[in-house]
C-alpha positions as CSV (number, residue, x, y, z in Angstrom):
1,X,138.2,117.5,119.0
2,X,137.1,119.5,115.8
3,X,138.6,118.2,112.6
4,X,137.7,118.3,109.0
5,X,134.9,116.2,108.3
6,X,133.1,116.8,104.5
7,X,133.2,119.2,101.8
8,X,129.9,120.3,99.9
9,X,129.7,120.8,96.1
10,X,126.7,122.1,94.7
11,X,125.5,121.6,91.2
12,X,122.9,121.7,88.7
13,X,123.5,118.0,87.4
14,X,124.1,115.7,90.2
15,X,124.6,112.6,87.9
16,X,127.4,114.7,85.8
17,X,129.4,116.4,88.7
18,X,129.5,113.0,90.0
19,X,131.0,111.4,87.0
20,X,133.3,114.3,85.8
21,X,134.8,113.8,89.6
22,X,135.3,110.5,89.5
23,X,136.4,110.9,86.3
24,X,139.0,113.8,87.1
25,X,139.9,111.8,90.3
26,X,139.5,108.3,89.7
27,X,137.9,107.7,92.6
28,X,134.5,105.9,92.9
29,X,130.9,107.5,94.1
30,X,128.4,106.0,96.2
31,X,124.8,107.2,96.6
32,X,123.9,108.9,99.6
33,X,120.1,109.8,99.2
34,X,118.3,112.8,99.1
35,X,116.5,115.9,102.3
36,X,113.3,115.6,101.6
37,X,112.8,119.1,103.4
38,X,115.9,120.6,101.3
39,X,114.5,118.8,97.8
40,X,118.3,117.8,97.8
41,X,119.8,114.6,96.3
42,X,123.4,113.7,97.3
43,X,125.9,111.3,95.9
44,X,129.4,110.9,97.9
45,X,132.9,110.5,97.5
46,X,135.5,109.7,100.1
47,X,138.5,111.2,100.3
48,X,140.1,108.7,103.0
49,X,140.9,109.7,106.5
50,X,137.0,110.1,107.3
51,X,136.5,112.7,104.5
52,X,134.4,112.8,101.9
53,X,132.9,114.7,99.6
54,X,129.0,115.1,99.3
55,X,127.6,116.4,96.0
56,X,124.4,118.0,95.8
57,X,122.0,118.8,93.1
58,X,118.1,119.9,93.0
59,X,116.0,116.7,92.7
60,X,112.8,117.3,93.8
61,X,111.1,120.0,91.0
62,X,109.0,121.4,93.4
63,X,111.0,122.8,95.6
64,X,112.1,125.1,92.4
65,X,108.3,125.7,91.3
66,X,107.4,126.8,95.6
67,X,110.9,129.0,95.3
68,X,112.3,127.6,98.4
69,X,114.9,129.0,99.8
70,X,117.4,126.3,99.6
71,X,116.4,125.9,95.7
72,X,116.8,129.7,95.1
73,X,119.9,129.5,96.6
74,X,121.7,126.8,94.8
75,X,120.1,127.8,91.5
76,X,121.5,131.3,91.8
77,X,124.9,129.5,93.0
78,X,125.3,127.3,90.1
79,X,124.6,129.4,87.2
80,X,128.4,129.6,86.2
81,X,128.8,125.9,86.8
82,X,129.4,124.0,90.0
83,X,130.9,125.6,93.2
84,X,132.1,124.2,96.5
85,X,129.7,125.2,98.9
86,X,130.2,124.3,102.3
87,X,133.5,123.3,104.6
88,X,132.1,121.5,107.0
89,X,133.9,120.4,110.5
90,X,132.9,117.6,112.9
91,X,133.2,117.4,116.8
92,X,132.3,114.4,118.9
93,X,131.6,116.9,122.1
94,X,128.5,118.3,122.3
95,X,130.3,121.0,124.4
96,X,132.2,122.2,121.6
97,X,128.8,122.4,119.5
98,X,127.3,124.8,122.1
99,X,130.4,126.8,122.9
100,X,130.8,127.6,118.9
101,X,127.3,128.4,118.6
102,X,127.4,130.7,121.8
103,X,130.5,132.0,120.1
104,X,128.4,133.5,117.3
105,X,125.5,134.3,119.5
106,X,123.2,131.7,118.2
107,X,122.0,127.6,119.4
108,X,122.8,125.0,117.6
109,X,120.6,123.6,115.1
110,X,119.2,120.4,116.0
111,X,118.6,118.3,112.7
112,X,118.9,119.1,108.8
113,X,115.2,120.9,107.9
114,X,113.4,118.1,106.9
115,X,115.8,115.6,107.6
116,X,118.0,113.2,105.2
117,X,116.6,110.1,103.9
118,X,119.6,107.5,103.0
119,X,119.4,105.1,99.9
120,X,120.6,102.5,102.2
121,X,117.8,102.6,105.2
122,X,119.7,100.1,107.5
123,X,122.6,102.6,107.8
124,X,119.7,105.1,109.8
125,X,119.7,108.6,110.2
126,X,121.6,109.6,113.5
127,X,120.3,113.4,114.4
128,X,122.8,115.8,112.6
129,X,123.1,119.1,114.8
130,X,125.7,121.5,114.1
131,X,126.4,125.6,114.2
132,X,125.9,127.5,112.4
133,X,123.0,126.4,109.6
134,X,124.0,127.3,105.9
135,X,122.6,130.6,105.8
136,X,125.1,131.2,108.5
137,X,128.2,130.1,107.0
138,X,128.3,128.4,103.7
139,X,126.3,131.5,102.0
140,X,129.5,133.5,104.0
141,X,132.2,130.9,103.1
142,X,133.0,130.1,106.4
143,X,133.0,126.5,107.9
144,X,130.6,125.0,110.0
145,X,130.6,122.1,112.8
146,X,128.7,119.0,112.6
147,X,128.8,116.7,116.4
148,X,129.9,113.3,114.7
149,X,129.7,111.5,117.7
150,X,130.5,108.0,116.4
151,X,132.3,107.2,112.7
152,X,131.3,103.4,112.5
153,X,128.5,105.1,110.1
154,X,130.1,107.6,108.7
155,X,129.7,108.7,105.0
156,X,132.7,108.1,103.9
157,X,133.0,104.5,104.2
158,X,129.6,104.1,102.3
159,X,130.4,101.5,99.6
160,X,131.1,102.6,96.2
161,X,129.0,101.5,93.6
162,X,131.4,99.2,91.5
163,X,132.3,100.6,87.9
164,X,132.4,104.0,89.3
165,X,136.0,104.2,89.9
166,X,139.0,102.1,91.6
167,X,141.2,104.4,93.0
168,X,140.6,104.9,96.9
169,X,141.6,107.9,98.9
170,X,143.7,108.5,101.5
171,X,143.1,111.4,103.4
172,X,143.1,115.2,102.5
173,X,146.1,116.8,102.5
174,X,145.7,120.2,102.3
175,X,143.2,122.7,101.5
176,X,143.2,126.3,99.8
177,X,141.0,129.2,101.1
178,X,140.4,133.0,101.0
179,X,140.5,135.4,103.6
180,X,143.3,135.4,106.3
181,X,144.5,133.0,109.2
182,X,143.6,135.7,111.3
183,X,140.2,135.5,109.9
184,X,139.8,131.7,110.7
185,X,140.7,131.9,113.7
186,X,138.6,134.5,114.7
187,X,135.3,132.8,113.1
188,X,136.4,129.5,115.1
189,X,136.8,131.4,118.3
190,X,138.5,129.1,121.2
191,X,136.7,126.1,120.5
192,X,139.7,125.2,117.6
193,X,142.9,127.1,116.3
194,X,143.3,126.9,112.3
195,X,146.6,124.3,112.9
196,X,144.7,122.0,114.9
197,X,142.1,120.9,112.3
198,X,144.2,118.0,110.4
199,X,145.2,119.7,107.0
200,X,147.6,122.2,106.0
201,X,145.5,125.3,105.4
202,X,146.9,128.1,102.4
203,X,145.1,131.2,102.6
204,X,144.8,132.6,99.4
205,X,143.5,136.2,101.2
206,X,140.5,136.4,98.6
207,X,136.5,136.0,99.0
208,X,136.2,133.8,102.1
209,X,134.9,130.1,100.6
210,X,137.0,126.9,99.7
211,X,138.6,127.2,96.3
212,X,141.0,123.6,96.8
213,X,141.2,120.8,98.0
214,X,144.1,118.0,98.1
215,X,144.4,113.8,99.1
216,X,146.1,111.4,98.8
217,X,145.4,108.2,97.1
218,X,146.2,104.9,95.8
219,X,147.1,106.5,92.4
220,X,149.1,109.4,94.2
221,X,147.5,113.2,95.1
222,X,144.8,114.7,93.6
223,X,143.7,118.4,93.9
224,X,140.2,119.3,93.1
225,X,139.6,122.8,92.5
226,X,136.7,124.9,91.7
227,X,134.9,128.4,92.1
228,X,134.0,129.1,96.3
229,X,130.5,130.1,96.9
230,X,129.4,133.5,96.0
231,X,129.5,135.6,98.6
């Protein structure tokens, strides 16, 4: 079964996107550690329901001095300020992993480049393949699909750190994009139609990318909104 699994901001200051969103939101953040083949860091913040938000920033400077691709392309992505970068889906069927990727003529990727290093090492690092990669859907603001075989580990129930915030979410509600229904349900092909994914979907018929999303929570809804990729 596909079904909305994390949403991907990208910034230039992972400590203050972090704190302005728990700040906005109330809710609290928990660390989720870095790629060391990406040069990403990533803090989290759930959203209920087995949702969360992961917030990524440039941490290792190298990556920026070798122009990687990854570096190059969130620099270039943040220069106006952060951006939600990825909409990213989950399956626990491997046969739904392979039938999306055959669906856009490509296999599935079998891990994150360089793989993800937690802060938390007991937690482990379960392989993480999914279809497309990011230069095949988040640079196009489409959503890609992660196989999630198990939640018992799942990200979003990572422990907040405590001062960070009280207020515990939910589960997403809804969620804005651009482009068409039409659109959506071409990109996910037969795997999954657009009203089967969980959340109420509003199509706002601009750029493709996420441009909203809303939860619920302990202290009632909350919408977070910002710019979609750049296409």
């Amino acid at each position: 079964m596909i079904s909305l699994d994390h949403i991907a901001v990208w910034s230039d200051n992972l400590y203050r996107t972090t704190i302005d969103l728990s700040r906005a939101t109330g809710l609290g953040s928990a660390d989720g550690g870095y790629f060391p083949g990406l040069g990403l860091g990533q803090k989290v913040l759930s959203l209920g329901g087995y949702v969360y938000i992961e917030v990524e920033s440039i941490v290792e400077h190298r990556m920026i001095t070798r122009r990687s691709q990854m570096a190059l392309e969130l620099e270039r992505q943040t220069t106006n300020g952060d951006c939600f970068a990825g909409l990213c889906l989950r399956s626990d069927d491997l046969d739904e992993i392979a039938a999306f990727a055959r669906h856009h003529g490509i296999t599935p990727t079998e891990d994150i480049d360089g793989g993800k290093v937690r802060m938390v090492p007991a937690q482990g690092n379960a392989p993480s393949v999914h279809a497309p990669d990011f230069r095949n859907s988040w640079r196009l603001g489409k959503p890609n699909i992660y196989y999630v075989p198990d939640l018992t580990e799942h990200s979003s129930l990572l422990p907040c750190q405590p001062g960070t915030g009280d207020v515990r979410g939910t589960g997403v509600v809804s969620i804005e994009i651009g482009g068409t229904e039409a659109g959506l349900r071409a990109w996910l092909g037969e795997v999954a139609e657009p009203t089967e994914l969980g959340v109420e979907i509003t199509y706002n018929g601009g750029p493709d990318g996420l441009y909203a999303v809303t939860f619920d929570s302990t202290a009632g809804p909350r919408t977070i909104r910002l710019d979609p990729i750049t296409l």
